[in-house]
C-alpha positions as CSV (number, residue, x, y, z in Angstrom):
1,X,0.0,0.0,0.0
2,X,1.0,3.6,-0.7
3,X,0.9,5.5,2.9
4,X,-0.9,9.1,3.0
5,X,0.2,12.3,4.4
6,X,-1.4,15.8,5.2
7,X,-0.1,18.6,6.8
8,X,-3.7,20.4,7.9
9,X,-5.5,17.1,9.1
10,X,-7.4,18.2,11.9
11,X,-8.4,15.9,15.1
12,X,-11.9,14.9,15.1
13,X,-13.5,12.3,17.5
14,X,-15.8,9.1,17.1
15,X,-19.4,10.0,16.7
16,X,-20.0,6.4,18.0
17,X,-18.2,4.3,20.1
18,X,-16.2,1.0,17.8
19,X,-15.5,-2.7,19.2
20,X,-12.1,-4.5,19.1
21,X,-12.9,-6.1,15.6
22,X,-14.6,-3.0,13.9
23,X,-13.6,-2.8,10.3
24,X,-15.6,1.0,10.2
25,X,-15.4,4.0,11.7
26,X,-17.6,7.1,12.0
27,X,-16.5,10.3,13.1
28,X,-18.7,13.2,14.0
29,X,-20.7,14.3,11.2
30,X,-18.9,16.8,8.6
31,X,-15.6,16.5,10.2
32,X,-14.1,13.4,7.8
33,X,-13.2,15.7,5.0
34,X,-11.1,17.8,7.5
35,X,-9.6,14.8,8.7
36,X,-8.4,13.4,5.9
37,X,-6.9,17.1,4.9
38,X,-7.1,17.0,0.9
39,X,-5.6,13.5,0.5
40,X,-7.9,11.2,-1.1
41,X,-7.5,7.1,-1.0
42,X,-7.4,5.2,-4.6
43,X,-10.1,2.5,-5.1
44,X,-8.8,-0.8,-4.3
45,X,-7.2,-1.1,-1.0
46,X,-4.3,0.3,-2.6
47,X,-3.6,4.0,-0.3
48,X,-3.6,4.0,3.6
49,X,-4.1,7.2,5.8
50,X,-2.8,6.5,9.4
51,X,-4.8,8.2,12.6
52,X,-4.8,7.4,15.9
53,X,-7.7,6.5,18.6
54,X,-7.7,8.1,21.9
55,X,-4.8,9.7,21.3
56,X,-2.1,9.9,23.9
57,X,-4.2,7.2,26.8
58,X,-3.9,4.1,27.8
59,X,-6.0,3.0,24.9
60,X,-4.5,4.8,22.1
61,X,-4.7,2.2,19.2
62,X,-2.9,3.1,15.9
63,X,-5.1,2.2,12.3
64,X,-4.9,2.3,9.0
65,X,-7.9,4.0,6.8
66,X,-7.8,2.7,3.9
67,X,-11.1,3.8,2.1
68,X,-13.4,6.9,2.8
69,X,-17.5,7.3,2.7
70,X,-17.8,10.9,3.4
71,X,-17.6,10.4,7.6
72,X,-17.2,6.7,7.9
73,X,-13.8,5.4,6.6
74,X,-12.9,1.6,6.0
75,X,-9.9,0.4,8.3
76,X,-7.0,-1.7,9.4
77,X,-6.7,-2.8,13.1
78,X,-4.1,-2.6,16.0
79,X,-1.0,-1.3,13.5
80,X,2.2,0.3,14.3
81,X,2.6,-2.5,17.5
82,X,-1.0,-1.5,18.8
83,X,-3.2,-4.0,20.1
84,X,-7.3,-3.9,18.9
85,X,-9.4,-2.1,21.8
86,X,-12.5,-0.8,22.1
87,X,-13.4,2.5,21.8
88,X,-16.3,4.6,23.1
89,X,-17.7,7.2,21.5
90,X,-16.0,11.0,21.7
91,X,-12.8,9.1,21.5
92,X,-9.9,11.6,19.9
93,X,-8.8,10.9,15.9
94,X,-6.0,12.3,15.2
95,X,-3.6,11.6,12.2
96,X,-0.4,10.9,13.0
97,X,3.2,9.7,11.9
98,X,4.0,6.7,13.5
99,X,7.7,5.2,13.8
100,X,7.4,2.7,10.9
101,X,7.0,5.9,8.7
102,X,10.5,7.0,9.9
103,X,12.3,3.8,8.5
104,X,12.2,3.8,5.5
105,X,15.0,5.9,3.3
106,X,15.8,6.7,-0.5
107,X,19.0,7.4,-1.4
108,X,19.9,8.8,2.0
109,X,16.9,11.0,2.7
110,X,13.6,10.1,4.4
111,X,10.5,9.6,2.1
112,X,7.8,8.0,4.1
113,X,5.4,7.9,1.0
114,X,7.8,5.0,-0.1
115,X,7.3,2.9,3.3
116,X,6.2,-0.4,2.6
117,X,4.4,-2.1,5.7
118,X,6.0,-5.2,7.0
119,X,2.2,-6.5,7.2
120,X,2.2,-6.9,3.3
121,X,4.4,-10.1,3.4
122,X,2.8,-13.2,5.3
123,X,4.9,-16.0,5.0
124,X,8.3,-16.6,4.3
125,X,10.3,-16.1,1.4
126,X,7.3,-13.8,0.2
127,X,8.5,-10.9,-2.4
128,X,7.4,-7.4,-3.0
129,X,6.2,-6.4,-6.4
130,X,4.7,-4.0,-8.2
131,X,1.8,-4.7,-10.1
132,X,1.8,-0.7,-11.3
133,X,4.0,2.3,-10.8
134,X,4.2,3.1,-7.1
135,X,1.8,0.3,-6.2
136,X,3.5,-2.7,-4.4
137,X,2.0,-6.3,-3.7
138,X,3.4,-9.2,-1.9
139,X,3.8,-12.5,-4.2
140,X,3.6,-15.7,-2.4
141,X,6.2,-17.6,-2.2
142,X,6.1,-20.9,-4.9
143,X,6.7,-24.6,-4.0
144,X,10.0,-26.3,-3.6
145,X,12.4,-26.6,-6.8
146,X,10.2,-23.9,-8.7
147,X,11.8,-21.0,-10.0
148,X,10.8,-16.8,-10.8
149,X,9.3,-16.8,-14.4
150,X,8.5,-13.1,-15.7
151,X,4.7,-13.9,-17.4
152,X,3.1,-10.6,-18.3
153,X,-0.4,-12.3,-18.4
154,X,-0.1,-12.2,-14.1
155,X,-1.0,-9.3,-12.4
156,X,2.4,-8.9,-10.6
157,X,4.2,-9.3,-13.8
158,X,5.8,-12.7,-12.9
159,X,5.2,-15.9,-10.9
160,X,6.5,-19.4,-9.9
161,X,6.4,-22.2,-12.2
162,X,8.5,-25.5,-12.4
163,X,11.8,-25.5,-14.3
164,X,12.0,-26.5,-17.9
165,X,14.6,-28.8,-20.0
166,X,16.2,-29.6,-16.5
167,X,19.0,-32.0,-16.2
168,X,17.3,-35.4,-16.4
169,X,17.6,-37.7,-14.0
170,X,21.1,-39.2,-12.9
171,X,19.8,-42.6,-11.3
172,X,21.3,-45.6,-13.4
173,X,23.7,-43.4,-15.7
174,X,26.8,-43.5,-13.9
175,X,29.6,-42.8,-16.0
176,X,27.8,-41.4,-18.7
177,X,27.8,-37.9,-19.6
178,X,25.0,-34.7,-20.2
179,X,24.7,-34.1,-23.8
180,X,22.7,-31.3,-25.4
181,X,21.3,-30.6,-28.0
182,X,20.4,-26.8,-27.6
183,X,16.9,-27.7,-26.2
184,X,17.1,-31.0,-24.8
185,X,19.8,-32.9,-22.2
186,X,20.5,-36.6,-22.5
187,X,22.5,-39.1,-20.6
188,X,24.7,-40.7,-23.2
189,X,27.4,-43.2,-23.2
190,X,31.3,-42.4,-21.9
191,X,33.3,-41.7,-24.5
192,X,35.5,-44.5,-25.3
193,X,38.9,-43.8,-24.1
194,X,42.3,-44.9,-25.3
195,X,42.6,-48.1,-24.6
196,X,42.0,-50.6,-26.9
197,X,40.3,-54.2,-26.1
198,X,40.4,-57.1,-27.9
199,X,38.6,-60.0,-29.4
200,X,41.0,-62.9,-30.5
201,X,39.2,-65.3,-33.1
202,X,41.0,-68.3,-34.2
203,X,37.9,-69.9,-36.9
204,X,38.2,-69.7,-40.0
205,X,34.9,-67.7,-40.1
206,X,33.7,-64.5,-38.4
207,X,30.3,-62.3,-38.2
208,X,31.4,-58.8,-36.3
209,X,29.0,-58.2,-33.5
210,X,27.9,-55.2,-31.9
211,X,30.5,-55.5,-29.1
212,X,33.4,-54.9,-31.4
213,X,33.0,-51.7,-31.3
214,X,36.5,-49.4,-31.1
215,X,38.2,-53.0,-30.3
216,X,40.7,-54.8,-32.3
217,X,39.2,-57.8,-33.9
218,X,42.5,-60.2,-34.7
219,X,42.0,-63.1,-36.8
220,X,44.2,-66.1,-36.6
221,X,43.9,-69.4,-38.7
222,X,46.2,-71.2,-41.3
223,X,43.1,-71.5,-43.5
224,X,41.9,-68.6,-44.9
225,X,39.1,-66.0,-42.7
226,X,36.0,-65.0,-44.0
227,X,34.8,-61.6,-42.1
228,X,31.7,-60.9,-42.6
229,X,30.2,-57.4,-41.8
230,X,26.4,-57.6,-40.9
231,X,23.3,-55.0,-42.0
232,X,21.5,-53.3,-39.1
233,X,24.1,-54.0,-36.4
234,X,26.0,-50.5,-36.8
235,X,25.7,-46.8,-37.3
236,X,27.1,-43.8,-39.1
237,X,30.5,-43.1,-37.4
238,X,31.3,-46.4,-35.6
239,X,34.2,-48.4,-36.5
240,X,36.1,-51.4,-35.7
241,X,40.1,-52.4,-36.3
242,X,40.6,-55.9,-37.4
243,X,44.0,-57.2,-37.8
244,X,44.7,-60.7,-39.6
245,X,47.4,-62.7,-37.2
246,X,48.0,-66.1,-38.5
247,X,48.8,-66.9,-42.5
248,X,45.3,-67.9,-43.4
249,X,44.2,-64.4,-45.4
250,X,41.5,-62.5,-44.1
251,X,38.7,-61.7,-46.5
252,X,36.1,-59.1,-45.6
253,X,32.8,-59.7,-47.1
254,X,29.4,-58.3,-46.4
255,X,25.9,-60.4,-45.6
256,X,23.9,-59.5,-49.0
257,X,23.0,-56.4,-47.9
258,X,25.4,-54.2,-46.6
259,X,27.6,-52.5,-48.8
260,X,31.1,-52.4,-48.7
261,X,33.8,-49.9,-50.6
262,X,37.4,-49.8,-50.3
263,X,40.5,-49.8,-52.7
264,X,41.7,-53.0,-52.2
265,X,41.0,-56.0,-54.9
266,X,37.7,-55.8,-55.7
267,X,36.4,-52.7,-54.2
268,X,33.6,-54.4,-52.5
269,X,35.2,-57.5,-51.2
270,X,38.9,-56.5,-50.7
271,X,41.2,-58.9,-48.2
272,X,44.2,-58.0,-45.6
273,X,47.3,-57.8,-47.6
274,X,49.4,-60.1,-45.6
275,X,50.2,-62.0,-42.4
276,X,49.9,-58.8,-39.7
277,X,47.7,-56.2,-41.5
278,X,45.5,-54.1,-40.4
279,X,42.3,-52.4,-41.4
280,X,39.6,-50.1,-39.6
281,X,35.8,-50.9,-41.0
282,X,34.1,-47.2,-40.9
283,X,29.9,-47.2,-41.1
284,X,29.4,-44.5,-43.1
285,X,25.6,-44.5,-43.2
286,X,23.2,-47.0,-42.6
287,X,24.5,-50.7,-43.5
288,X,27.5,-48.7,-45.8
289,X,30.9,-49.3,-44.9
290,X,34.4,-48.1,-46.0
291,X,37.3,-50.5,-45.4
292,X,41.1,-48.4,-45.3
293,X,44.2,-49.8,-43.8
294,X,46.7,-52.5,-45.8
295,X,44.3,-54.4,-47.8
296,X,44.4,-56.2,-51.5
């Protein structure tokens, strides 16, 4: 609320007498324009004038008006650490500038038309915010995890909501790490590292299998190998290093449908040159394959 100030208020009195839970007043007829000394109250509950109730007794009790009907004003109970009394009619109202307006500073100099009223926030963690110029609100605090979203469509301008295209989850993907894809985040495999592992085969036939991959397939048999490279077990980028150890040659064929190019032999069924060559098979889009290393 926006506090209100006059300097020619003058001190009136109840024309009737008010219990402690009142929400009205009425002061003595004609007297509540001279009261409120020029300053008028904006619709809404938005403005406060402050007076005080038997003034300077025992009973003085400190409220806020925050609407005016000619003589009969609309107000606040028990401010400014005053408790909610009774108060018998004849009772002194006075407006008055009560220590809360004193608080409150601007760069260095007191402007008690910016005080904002501790009773405006409830809970805790509540904000102030404006929902105009000069017109401050409280906004309730959200729910746990939710985070301050500017939404022009709210009256305050901005509320909580929950967080969007958070980090998923990390149960179950341990050693994996976040990728993103500018609007999304994914858990995704470990990159492989350096070392290589190997898968020693000693038949004179072989069909690569999903595991090879990054490994070093050797192939060792006096006869000659028959590598086959299957259709739908690969993707674009993946690879695998085969490397022909005994004297049986190594062949590289595919299963009838994937493809295979290289510059060895036939360009689509090349072999390892010799007794310790090496090749790397490369999936260069779905079921294609490129074969480089020594090969014949």
């Amino acid at each position: 609320m926006t506090r209100k100030y006059s300097s020619i208020s003058v001190e009136t009195t109840l024309a009737t007498g008010i219990s402690s839970t009142a929400t009205t007043m009425t002061v003595a007829a004609g007297t509540g324009s001279a009261l409120m000394g020029g300053v008028t109250l904006a619709a809404g509950n938005v403005d406060q004038f402050t007076v005080a109730l038997d003034v300077d007794t025992q009973n003085e009790e400190v409220v806020f008006i925050t609407a005016v009907s000619t003589d009969t004003f609309t107000i606040v109970r028990g401010r400014a650490g005053t408790s909610n009394i009774s108060h018998t009619g004849g009772a002194t109202v006075k407006h008055v500038l009560t220590s809360d307006d004193l608080t409150f500073y601007t760069t260095g100099v007191a402007t008690a038309d910016a005080a904002v009223p501790e009773s405006i926030v409830t809970a805790k963690a509540d904000l102030l915010v404006a929902s105009a110029s000069g017109v401050v609100d409280n906004l309730a605090v959200g729910t746990n995890n939710q985070v301050l979203t500017a939404d022009s469509t709210q009256t305050l301008g901005m509320k909580w909501a929950a967080v969007t295209n958070e980090i998923p989850s990390q149960t179950g993907n341990a050693g994996e790490y976040l990728k993103t894809d500018g609007t999304t985040a994914t858990w995704e495999p470990a990159v492989a590292t350096l070392d290589l592992t190997f898968n020693a085969q000693t038949g004179t036939t072989y069909t690569l299998v999903a595991g090879d991959l990054n490994k070093l397939v050797t192939l060792s048999n006096a006869s000659t190998i028959t590598l086959t490279v299957p259709s739908g077990v690969f993707t674009t980028g993946q690879q695998i290093n085969i490397q022909q150890l005994g004297a049986g040659t190594v062949q590289i064929r595919n299963n009838g449908t994937s493809v295979l190019t290289s510059t060895g032999g036939t360009s689509t069924a090349p072999n390892l040159r010799a007794q310790f060559s090496a090749a790397t098979i490369i999936c260069t889009s779905s079921n294609n394959f490129t074969v480089i290393g020594d090969i014949s």
